[in-house]
N, C-alpha and C positions, 0 to 999 in steps of 0.2 A: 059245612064247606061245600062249593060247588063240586062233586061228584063226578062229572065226566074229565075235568082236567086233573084229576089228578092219575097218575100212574103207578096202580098197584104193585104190589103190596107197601101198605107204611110200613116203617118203622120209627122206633123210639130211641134214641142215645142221648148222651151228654152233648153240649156244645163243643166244637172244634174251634183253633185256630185260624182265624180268618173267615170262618161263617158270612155270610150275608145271607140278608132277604128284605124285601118289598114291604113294612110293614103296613097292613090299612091305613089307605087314604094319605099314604106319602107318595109323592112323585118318584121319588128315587130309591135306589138299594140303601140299608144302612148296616155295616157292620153289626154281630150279635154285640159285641163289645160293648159300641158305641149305645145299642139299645137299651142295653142295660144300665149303662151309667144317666142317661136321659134320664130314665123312668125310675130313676133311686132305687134299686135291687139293690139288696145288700150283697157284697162277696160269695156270704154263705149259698143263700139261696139261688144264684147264677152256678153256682155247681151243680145243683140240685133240678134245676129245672127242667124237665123232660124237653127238648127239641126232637118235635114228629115230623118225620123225612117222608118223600115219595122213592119211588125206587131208581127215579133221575137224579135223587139227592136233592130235588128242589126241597127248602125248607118249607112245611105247610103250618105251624102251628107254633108257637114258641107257648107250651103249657100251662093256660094260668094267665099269659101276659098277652100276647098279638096271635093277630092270625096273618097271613102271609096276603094280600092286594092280590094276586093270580087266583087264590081260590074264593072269591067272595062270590056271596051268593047276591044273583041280580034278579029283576025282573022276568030274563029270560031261564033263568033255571029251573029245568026241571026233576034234575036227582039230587038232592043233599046225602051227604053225609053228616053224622053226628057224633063228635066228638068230646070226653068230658074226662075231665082230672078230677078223680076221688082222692080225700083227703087221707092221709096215711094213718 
């Protein structure tokens, strides 16, 4: 992920009510809800799924499944970070 936008420290939780974020290469916000009924998540595993917050609460990472449009890494980036879900 693009490294200077984001605003340290992450963190990890469950998803909340009412969540949004920008997933790659959509124009607009889309509910976590709505993400996951799109992309066939089962029930179970939408509880399960780590969501990695920035410390503005922006969503950067939904674990496994998107990464958030604000931190992509472009052309112009020069600092990544790296981010990786180990299998339990």
């Amino acid at each position: 992920i693009e490294a200077r936008r984001l605003a340290a420290p992450l963190a990890v939780r469950n998803r909340r009510p009412g969540d949004t974020f920008r997933p790659l290469g959509l124009k607009g916000r889309k509910t976590l809800q709505d993400f996951f009924v799109d992309a066939k998540v089962d029930r179970f595993e939408r509880e399960v799924t780590p969501v990695i917050v920035d410390s503005a609460g922006q969503i950067v990472w939904i674990a496994g499944h998107a990464l958030a449009e604000e931190f992509r890494v472009t052309n112009a980036t020069r600092d990544v970070v790296i981010l990786k879900r180990l299998p339990i």
